[in-house]
C-alpha positions as CSV (number, residue, x, y, z in Angstrom):
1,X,0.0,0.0,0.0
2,X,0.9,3.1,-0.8
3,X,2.4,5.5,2.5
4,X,0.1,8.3,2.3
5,X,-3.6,8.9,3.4
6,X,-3.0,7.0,7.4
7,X,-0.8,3.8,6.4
8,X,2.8,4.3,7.2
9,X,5.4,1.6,5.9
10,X,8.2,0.2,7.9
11,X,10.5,-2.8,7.9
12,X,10.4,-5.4,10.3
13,X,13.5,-8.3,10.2
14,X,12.7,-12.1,9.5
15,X,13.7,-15.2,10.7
16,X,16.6,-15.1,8.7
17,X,17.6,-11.6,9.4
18,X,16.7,-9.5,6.5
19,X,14.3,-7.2,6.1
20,X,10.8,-7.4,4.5
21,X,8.4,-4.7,4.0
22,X,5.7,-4.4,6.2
23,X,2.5,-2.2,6.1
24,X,1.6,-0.7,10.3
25,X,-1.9,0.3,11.2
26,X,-3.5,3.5,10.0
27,X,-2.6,6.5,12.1
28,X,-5.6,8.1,14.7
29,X,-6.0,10.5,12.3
30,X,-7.0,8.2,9.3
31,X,-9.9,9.5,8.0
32,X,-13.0,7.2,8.2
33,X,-14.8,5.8,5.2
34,X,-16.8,8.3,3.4
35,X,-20.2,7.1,0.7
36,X,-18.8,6.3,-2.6
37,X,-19.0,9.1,-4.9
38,X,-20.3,7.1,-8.1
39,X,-24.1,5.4,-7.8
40,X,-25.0,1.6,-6.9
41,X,-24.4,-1.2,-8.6
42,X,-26.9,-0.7,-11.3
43,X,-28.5,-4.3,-11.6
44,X,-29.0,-4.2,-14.9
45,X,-25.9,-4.5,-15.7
46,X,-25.7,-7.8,-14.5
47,X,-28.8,-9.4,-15.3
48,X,-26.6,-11.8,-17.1
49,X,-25.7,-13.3,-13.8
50,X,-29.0,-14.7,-13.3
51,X,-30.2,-17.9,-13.7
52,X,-32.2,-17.4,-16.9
53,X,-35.4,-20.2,-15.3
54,X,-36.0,-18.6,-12.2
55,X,-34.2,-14.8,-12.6
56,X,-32.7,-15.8,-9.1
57,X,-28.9,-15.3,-8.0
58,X,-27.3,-18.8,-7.0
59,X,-24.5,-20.3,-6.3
60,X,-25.3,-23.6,-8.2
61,X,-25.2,-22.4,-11.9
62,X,-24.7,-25.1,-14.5
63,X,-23.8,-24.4,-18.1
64,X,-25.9,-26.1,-20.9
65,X,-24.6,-27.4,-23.9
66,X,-27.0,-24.6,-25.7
67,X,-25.3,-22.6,-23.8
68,X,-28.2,-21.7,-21.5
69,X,-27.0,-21.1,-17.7
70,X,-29.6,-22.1,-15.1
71,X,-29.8,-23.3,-11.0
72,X,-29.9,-26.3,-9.9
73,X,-33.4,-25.8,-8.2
74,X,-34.8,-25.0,-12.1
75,X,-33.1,-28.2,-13.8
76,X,-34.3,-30.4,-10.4
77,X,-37.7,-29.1,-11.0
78,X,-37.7,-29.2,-15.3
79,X,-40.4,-30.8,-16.9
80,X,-39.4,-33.0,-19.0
81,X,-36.5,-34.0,-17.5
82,X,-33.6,-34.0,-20.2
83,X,-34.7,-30.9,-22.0
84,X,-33.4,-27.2,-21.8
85,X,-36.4,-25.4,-20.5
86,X,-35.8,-22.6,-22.6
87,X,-34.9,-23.7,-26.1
88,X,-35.8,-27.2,-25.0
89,X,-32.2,-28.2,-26.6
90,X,-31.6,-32.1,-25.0
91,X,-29.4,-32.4,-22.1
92,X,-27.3,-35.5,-22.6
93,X,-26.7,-36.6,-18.9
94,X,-29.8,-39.3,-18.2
95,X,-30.9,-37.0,-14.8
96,X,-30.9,-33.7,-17.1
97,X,-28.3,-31.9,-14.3
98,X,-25.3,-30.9,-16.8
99,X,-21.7,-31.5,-15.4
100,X,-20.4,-28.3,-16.5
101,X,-20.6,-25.5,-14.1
102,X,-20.8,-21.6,-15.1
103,X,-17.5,-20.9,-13.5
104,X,-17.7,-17.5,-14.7
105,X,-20.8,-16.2,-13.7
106,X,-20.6,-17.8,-10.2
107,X,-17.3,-16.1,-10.0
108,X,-18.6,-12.8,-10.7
109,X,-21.2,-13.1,-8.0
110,X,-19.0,-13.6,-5.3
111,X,-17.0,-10.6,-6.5
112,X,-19.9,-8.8,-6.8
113,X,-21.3,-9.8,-2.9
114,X,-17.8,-8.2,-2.1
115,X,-17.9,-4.6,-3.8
116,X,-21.9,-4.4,-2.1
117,X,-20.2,-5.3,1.4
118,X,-16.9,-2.4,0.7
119,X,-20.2,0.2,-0.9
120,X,-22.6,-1.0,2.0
121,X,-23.7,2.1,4.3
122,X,-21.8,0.7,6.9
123,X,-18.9,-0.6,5.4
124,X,-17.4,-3.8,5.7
125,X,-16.0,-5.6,9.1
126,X,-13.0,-7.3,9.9
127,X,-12.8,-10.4,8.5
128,X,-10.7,-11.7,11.4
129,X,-12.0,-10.1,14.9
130,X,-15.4,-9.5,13.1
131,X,-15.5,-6.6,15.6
132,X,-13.6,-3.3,13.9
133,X,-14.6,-1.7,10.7
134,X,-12.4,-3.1,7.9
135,X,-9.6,-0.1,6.5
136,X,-8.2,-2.4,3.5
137,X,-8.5,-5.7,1.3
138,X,-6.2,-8.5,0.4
139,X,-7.1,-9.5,-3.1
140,X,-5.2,-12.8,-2.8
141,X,-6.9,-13.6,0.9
142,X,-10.1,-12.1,-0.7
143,X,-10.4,-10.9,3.1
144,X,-11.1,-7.7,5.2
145,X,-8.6,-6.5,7.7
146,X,-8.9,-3.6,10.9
147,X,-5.9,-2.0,11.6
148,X,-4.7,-4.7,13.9
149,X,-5.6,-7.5,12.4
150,X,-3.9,-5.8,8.8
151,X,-0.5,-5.6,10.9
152,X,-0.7,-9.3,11.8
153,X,-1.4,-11.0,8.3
154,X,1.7,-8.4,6.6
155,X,3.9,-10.2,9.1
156,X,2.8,-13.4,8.7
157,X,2.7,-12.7,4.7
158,X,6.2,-10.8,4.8
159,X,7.4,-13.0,2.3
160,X,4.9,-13.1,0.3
161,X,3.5,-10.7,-2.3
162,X,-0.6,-10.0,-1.5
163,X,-1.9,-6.7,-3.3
164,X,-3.8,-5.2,-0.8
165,X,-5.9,-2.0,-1.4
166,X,-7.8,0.5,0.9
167,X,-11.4,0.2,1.5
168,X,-11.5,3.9,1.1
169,X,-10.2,3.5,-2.9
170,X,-12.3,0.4,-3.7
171,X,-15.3,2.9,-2.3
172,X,-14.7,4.9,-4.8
173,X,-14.8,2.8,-7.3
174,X,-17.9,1.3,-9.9
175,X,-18.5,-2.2,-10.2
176,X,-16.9,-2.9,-13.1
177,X,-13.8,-1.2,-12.0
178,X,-13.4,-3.9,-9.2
179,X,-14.6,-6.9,-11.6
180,X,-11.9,-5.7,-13.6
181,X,-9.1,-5.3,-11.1
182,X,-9.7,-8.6,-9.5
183,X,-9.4,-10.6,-12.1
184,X,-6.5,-8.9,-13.2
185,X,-5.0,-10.1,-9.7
186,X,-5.8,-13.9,-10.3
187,X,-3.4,-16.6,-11.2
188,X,-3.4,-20.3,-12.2
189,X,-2.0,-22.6,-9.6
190,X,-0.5,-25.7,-10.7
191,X,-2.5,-28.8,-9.4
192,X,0.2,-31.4,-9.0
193,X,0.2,-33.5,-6.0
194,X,3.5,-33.0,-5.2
195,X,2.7,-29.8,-4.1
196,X,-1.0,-29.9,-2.7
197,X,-1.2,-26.2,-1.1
198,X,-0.9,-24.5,-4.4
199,X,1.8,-22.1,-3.9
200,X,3.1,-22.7,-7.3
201,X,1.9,-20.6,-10.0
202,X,1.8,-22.0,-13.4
203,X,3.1,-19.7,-16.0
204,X,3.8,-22.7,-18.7
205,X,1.1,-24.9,-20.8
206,X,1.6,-28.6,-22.1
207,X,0.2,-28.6,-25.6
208,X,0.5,-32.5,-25.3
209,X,-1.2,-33.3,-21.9
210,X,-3.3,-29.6,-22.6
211,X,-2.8,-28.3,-19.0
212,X,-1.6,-25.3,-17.3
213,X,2.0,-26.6,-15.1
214,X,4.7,-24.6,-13.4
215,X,8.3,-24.5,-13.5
216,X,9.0,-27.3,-11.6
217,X,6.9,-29.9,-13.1
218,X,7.6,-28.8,-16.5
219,X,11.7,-28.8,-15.5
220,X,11.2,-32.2,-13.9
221,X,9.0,-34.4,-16.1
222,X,10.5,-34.9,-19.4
223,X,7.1,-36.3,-20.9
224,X,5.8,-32.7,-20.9
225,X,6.1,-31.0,-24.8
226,X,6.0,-29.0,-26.7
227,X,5.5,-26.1,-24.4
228,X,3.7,-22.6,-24.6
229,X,3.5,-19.5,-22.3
230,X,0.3,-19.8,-19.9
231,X,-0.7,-16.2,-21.2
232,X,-0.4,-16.6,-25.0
233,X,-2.2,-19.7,-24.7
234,X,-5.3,-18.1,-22.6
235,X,-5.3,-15.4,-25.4
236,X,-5.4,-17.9,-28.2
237,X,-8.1,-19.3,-26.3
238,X,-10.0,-16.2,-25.9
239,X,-9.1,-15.3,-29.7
240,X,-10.3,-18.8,-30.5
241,X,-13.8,-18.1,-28.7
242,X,-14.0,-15.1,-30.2
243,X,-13.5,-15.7,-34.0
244,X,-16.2,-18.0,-33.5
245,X,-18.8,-16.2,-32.3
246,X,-18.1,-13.8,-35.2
247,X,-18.5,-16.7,-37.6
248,X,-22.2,-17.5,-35.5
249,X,-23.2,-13.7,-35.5
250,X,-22.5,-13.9,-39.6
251,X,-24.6,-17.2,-39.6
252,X,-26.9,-15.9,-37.6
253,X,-28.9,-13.6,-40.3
254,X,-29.5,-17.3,-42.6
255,X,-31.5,-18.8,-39.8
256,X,-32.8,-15.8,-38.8
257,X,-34.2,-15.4,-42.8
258,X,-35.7,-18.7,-42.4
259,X,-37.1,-18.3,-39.3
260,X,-39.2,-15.2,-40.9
261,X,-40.0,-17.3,-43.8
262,X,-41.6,-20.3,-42.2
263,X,-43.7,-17.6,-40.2
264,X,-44.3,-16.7,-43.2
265,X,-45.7,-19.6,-44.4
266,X,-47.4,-20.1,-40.9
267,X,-49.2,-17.4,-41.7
268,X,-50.5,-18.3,-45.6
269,X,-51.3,-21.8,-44.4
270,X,-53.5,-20.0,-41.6
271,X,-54.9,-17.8,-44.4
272,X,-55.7,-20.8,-46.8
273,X,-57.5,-22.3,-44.8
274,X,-59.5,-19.8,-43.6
275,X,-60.5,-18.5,-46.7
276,X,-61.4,-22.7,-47.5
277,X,-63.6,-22.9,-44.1
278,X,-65.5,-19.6,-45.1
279,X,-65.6,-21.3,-48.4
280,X,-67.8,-24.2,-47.5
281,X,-69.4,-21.9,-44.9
282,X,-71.2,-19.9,-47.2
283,X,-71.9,-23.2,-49.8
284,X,-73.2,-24.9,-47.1
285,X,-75.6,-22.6,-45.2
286,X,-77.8,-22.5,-48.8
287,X,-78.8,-26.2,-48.4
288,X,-81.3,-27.7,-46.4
289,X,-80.5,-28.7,-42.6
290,X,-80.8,-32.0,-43.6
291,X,-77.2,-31.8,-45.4
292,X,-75.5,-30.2,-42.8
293,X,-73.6,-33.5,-41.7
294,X,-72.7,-33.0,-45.4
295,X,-70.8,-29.7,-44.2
296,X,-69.0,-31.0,-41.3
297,X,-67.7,-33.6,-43.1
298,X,-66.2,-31.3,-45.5
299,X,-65.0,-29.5,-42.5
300,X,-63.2,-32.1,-41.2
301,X,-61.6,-32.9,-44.5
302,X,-59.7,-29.7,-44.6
303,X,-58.7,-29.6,-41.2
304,X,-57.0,-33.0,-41.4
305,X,-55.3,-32.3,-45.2
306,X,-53.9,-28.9,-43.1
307,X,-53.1,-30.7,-40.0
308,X,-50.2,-32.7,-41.1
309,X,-48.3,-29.8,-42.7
310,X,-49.0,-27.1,-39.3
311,X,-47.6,-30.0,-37.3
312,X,-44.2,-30.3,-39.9
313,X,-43.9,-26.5,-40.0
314,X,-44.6,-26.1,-35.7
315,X,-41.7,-28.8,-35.6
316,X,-39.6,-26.7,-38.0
317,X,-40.6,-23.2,-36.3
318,X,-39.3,-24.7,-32.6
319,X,-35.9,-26.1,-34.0
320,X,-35.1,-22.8,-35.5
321,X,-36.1,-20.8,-32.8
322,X,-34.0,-23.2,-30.2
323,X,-31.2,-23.0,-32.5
324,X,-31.5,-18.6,-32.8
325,X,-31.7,-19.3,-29.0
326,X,-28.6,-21.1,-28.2
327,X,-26.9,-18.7,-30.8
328,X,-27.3,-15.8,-29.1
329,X,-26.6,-17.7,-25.6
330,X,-23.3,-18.4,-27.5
331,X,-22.6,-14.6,-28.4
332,X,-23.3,-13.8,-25.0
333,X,-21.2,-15.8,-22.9
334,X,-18.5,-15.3,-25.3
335,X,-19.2,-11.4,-24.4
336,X,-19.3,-11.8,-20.9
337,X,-15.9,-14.3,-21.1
338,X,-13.7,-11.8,-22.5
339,X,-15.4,-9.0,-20.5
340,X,-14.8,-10.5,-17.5
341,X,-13.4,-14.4,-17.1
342,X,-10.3,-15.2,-15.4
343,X,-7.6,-17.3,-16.7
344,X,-8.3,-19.9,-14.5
345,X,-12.3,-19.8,-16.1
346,X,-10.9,-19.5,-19.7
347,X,-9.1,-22.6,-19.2
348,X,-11.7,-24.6,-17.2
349,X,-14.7,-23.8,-19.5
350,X,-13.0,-23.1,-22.6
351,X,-12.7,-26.3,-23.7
352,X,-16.6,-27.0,-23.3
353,X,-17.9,-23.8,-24.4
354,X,-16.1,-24.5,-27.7
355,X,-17.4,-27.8,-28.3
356,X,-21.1,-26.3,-28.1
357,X,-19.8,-23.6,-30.7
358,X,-18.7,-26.2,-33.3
359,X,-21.7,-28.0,-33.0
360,X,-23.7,-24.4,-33.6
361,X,-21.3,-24.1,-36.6
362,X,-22.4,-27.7,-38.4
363,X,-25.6,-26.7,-38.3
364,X,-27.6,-25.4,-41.9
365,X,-30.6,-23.7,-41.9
366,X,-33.3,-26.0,-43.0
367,X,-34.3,-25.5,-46.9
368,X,-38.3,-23.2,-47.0
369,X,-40.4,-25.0,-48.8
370,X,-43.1,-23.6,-50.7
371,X,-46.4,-24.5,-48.7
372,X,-48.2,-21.1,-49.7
373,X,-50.6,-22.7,-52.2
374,X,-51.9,-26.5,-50.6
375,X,-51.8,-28.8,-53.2
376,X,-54.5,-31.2,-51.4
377,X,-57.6,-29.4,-51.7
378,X,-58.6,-31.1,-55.0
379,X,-60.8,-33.7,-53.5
380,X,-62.5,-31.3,-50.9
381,X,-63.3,-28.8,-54.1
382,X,-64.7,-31.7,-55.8
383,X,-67.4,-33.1,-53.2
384,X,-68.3,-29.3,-52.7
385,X,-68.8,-28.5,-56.2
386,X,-71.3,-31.9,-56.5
387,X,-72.8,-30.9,-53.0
């Protein structure tokens, strides 16, 4: 932190002797945490988050292979079971909950549940003695610190690097400011069990075994090759993510074409038959009552020539609408993972969200056919015109 506005720096010696840098309480005269100076969180900027069943904040989000997010509570409670409730896209796992979970979005709630508690009207509280108002933050503890209780974790820390800000600056900050600052701060940790606490951070990626490694490993075990740096590979990740949601938003305009044309023809088959029913209607009411089972059977007749092809195009209609759905699902989590996703997101979902992609990309737009004139009215005109 930086010496000025209460925080004085001084140097305390280790175990070995040296000297590490160590941040002391504020000063009495400190000055205590003022309102922010920008407006709330506006929620609308983060309807996104949501869980797009219910509308609901949770902490159980799963990611659909359309691309959908929802809770837990919405897919335990679908009807039917192994179909996305919104485009109604199959879910392949047999009990309909999807493995994958939105890492991202969960990840953003938490961060967002921390700038409310630093913009709160009270302020946050000590993390620690849960008693003192909290002065600063450690972005790698993700914890609130009092004076005292700050003092304590830069000694036990001393040889460590933790950013840690002011609760005063965060304050003054928007939302996206922080999003953006803490994910700046995050790293990958290499998972390797010969080192369990994850104190090494990875900063190399296998291209053979695809998976994020540090120095050590990647030093140690010779089976690991070719390499790449940690970074370029997130960005070609992200680049990768990208480019394909450019190709969907340029596909996007064919199914949305056909889309308007089978409504289209939705609407001319509605109008045919209309115009058919009035048709007899008006044939009809100049005989005798004792013909009228002659009308209904005429009646019946058209409704079951039109009632194959409204149940072909409804089937149609629904497909293409589910797949303009999970399109724009696509675009917008592609969006929100270069807006805000960590490395540690990128490389956990990545690999998922692109295999939804490439199965948007096979997909054609299904050839309109011409139903505007039916071609099965001949025998209906035929029994009217001897009636």
């Amino acid at each position: 932190l930086p010496s000025h506005g209460g925080l004085s720096s001084t140097s305390h010696l280790d175990g070995d002797g040296a000297t590490a840098p160590m941040e002391t309480r504020p000063q009495p005269d400190a000055p205590v945490c003022s309102p922010p100076s920008h407006p709330p969180v506006v929620q609308d900027d983060f309807q996104f988050l949501l869980c797009e069943g219910c509308r609901q904040e949770s902490p159980n989000l799963k990611l659909l292979t359309c691309l959908h997010t929802l809770c837990l509570g919405c897919l335990s409670e679908n009807k039917p079971v192994g179909q996305c409730p919104v485009c109604c896209t199959a879910i392949p796992q047999a009990n309909g909950i999807p493995d994958m979970d939105n890492l991202l979005f969960t990840n953003l709630q938490a961060r967002l549940r921390v700038y409310k508690q630093i913009t709160s009207h009270s302020g946050p509280t000590c993390s620690r003695c849960r008693g003192e108002a909290a002065l600063v933050w450690c972005c790698e503890c993700e914890e609130f610190f009092c004076a005292k209780c700050f003092e304590d974790h830069q000694w036990w820390h001393k040889k460590k690097t933790h950013k840690v800000r002011k609760v005063e600056e965060l304050r003054a900050e928007s939302a996206h400011q922080f999003l953006e600052d803490t994910r700046k701060s995050c790293n990958l940790f290499c998972t390797s069990s010969s080192h369990p606490d994850q104190s090494r951070v990875c900063s190399i990626y296998c291209q053979r075994c695809e998976k994020a490694l540090c120095c050590s490993c990647a030093l140690l075990d010779n089976h690991h090759a070719p390499f790449r740096d940690i970074r370029s590979e997130t960005q070609r990740r992200q680049e990768e993510l990208s480019s394909m949601e450019r190709e969907l938003r340029r596909r996007r305009s064919g199914f949305e074409a056909t889309y308007a044309s089978l409504q289209g023809e939705a609407a001319r088959l509605e109008e045919a038959q209309r115009e058919m029913r009035e048709l007899i209607r008006q044939h009809v009411e100049q005989l005798v009552r004792l013909i009228r089972q002659e009308e209904e059977e005429l009646v019946g007749l058209v409704e079951a020539r039109q009632e194959q092809g409204r149940r072909e195009l409804a089937r149609e209609l629904r497909h293409v609408e589910g797949v303009l759905w999970r399109m724009e699902a696509g675009e917008r989590l592609v969006e929100k993972m270069n807006l805000y996703a960590t490395e540690q997101e990128v490389m956990d979902m990545q690999p998922f969200i692109k295999g939804s992609l490439q199965e948007l990309q096979r997909l054609q737009p299904p050839a309109a056919m011409d139903r505007g004139q039916p071609r099965d009215l001949s025998e209906c005109r035929a029994k009217l015109q001897a009636l």
